[in-house]
C-alpha positions in Angstrom: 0.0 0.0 0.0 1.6 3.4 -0.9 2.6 5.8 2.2 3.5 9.3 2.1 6.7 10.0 3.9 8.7 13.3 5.1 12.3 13.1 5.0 14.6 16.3 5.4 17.9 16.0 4.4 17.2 14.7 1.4 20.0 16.1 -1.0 22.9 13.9 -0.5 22.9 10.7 1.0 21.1 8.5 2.4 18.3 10.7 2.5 18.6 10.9 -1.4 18.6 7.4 -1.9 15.9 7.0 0.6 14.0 9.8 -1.5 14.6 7.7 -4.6 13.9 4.4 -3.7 10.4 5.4 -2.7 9.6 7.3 -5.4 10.4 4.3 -8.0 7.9 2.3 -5.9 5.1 4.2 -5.5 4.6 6.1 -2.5 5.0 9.9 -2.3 7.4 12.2 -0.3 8.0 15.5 1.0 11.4 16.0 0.7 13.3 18.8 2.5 16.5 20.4 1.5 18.7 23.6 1.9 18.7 24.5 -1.7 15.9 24.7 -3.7 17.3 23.2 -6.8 18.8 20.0 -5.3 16.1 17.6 -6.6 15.1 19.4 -9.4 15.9 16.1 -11.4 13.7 14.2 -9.2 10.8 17.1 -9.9 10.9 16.1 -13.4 10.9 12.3 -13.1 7.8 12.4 -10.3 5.9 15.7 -10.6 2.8 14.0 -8.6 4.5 12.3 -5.8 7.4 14.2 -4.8 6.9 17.7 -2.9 10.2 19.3 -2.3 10.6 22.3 0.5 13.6 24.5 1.3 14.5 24.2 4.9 16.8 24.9 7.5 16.3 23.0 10.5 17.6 25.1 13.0 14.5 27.7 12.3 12.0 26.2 14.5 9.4 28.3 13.3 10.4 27.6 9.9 9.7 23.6 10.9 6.3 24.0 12.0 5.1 26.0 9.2 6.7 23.0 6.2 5.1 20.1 8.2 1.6 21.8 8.3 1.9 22.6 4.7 3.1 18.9 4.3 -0.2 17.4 6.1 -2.1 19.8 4.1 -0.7 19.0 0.9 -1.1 15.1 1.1 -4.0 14.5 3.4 -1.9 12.8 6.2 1.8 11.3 6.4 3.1 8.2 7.6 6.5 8.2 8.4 8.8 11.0 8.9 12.0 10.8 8.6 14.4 12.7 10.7 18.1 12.6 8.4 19.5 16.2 8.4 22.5 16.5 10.4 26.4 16.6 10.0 29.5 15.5 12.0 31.0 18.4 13.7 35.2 16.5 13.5 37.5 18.3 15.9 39.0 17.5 19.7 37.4 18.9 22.1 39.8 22.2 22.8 39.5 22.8 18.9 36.1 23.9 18.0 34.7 27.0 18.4 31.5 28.3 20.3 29.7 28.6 17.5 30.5 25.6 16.0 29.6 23.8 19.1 26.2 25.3 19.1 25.3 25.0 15.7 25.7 20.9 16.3 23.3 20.7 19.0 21.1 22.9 17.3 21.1 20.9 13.9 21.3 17.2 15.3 19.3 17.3 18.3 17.2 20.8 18.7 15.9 20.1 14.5 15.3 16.6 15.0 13.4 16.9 18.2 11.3 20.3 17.0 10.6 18.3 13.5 8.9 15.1 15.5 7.1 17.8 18.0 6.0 19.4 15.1 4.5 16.1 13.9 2.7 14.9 16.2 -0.6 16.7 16.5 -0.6 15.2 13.2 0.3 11.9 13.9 -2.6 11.8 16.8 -5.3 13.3 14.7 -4.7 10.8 12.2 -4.3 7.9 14.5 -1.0 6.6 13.4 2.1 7.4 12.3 6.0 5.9 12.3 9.2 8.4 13.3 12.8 7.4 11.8 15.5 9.3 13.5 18.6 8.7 11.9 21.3 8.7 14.9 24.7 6.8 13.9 26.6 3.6 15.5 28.1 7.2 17.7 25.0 6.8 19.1 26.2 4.3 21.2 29.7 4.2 21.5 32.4 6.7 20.7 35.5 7.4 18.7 37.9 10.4 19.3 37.5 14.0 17.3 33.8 13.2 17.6 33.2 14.4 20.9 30.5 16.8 19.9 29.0 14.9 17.4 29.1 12.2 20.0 27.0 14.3 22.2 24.1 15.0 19.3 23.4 11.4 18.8 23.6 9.9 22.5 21.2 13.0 23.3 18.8 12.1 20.4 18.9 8.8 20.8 18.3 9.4 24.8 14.8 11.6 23.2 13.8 9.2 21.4 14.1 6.3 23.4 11.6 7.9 26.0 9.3 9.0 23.3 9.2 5.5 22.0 7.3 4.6 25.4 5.0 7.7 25.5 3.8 7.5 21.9 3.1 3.6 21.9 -0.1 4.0 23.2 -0.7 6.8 20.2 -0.3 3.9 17.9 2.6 6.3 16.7 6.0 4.1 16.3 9.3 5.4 16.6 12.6 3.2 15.3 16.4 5.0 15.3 18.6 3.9 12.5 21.9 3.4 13.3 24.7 3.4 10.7 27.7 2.4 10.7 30.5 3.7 7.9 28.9 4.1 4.8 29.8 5.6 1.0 28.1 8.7 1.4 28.4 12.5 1.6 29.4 12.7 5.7 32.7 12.3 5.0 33.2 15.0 2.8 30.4 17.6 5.0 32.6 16.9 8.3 32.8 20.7 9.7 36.8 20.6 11.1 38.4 23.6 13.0 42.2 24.8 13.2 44.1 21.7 14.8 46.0 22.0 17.8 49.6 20.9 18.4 48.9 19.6 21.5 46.2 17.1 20.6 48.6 15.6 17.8 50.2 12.8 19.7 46.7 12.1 21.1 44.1 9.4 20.1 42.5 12.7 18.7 45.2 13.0 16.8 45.2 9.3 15.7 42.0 9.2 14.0 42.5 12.3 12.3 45.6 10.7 10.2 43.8 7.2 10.0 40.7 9.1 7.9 42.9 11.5 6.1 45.1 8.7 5.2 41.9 6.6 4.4 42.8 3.5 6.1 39.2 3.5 7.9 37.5 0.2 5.7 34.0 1.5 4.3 31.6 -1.3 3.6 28.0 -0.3 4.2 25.6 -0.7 1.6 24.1 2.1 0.9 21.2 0.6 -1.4 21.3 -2.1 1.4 20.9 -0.1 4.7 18.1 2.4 2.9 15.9 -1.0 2.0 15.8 -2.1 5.4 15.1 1.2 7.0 11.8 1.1 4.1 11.5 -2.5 5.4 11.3 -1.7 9.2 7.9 0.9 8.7 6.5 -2.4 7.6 7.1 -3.9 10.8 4.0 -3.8 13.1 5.5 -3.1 15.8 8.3 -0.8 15.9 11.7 -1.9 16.2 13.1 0.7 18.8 16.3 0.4 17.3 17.8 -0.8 13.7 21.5 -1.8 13.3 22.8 -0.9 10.1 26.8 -2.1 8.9 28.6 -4.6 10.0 31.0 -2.0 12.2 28.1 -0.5 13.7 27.4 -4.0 15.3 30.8 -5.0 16.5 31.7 -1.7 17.6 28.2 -1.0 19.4 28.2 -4.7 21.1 31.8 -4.1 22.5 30.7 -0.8 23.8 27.6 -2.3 25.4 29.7 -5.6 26.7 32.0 -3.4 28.6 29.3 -1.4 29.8 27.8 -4.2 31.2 30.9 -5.9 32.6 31.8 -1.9 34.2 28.3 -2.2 36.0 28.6 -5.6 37.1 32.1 -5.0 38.7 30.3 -2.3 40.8 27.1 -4.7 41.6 28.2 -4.7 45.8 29.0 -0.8 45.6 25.8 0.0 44.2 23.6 -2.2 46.6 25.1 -1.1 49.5 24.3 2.6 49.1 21.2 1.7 49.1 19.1 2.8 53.0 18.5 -0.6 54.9 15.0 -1.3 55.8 
């Protein structure tokens, strides 16, 4: 059955192969980007089931106004899928206020304003299914991506909570979490002047490794996009979706020493607790 779907971040991407796929299936899509002539191809090719909408997501009020005209232009929406956002690649001394803010204001402030703006939607309609793209950083960490780092653990802290309020909404939420993949990130990672003293540091480490490009890249793009179509077909909503090979080893090592960093602490933990 066709869906209509929002996506923002649409022009690169995963987002742009998302956009793509569904179009050559059938269902239409709202597609948001930061220039207007980014899908202009796409226009041509599917002029009655693709609506495209210049956006910036760190306008809030900007946000409210596309996803209202989005409802109103289609009826209702299905999924929306949260995609815009970029890697902010620096130590932690290194970037710059601004740059700082503008991270948290892209990745997590957008994301969360675009799914409140949503969901009076969503409820009047009696259904609807939330992707939030987060990233295997979502989970555990690698140095230089401190602040990106904090985006994605907050999102996926957001959405995690949501996930339990909105059940009961019949509205689903699933966030997708990539691993390395052939895209655009790479080339959008925002960097700032490097300093000496971070050189010699793992910072420093993983700056050489992806300038030298010894970091192996094998997601699937086509792949990853297909099962994040294939998840809104699940009834119930997978909280979270695993996408890449990396993303699983390096996420179940992160959660495996977690656990075993917990479990050392078991008698510590128990005794602080009052005695009855």
């Amino acid at each position: 059955m066709m869906k209509t779907w929002f996506i923002t971040g649409t022009s690169t991407g995963l987002g742009k192969v998302l956009t793509e796929k569904l179009l050559a299936k059938g269902d239409r899509v709202v597609a948001t980007v930061r220039k207007a002539d980014a899908l202009d191809e796409l226009k041509k090719a599917y002029s009655e089931n693709l609506r495209v909408a210049v956006l910036d997501v760190t306008e809030t009020a900007a946000i409210k106004k596309v996803i209202d005209q989005a409802f109103a232009d289609f009826g209702q929406i299905d999924v929306v899928v949260n995609n815009a956002g970029y890697g902010l690649f620096c130590s932690v001394e290194e970037a710059s206020d601004e740059q700082i803010v503008h991270q948290i204001n892209t990745n997590i402030i957008g994301s969360i304003q675009i799914i409140r703006a949503a969901l009076p939607h969503f409820r009047k309609q009696g259904h609807g299914r939330i992707l939030q793209l987060s990233s295997a950083g979502g989970q555990t960490t690698y140095p230089n991506f401190s602040y990106y780092h904090t985006t994605k653990w907050a999102v996926e802290g957001f959405c995690d909570t949501i996930a339990k309020e909105l059940a009961p909404l019949n509205i689903g939420v699933t966030i997708v979490e990539p691993g390395a993949h052939q895209t655009s990130f790479g080339a959008g990672l925002m960097t700032a002047p490097i300093m000496e003293a971070y050189e010699n540091t793992p910072a420093g480490d993983v700056r050489r490794a992806i300038a030298a490009g010894t970091f192996p890249i094998k997601g699937d793009v086509d792949k990853s996009v297909q099962a994040m179509i294939d998840s809104v077909e699940i009834a119930s909503a997978p909280l979270r979706l695993a996408l890449g090979g990396d993303a699983y080893r390096d996420m179940r090592a992160a959660l495996v020493s977690r656990l075993e960093a917990l479990d050392a602490q078991k008698d510590l933990a128990l005794a602080s607790e009052k005695n009855d």
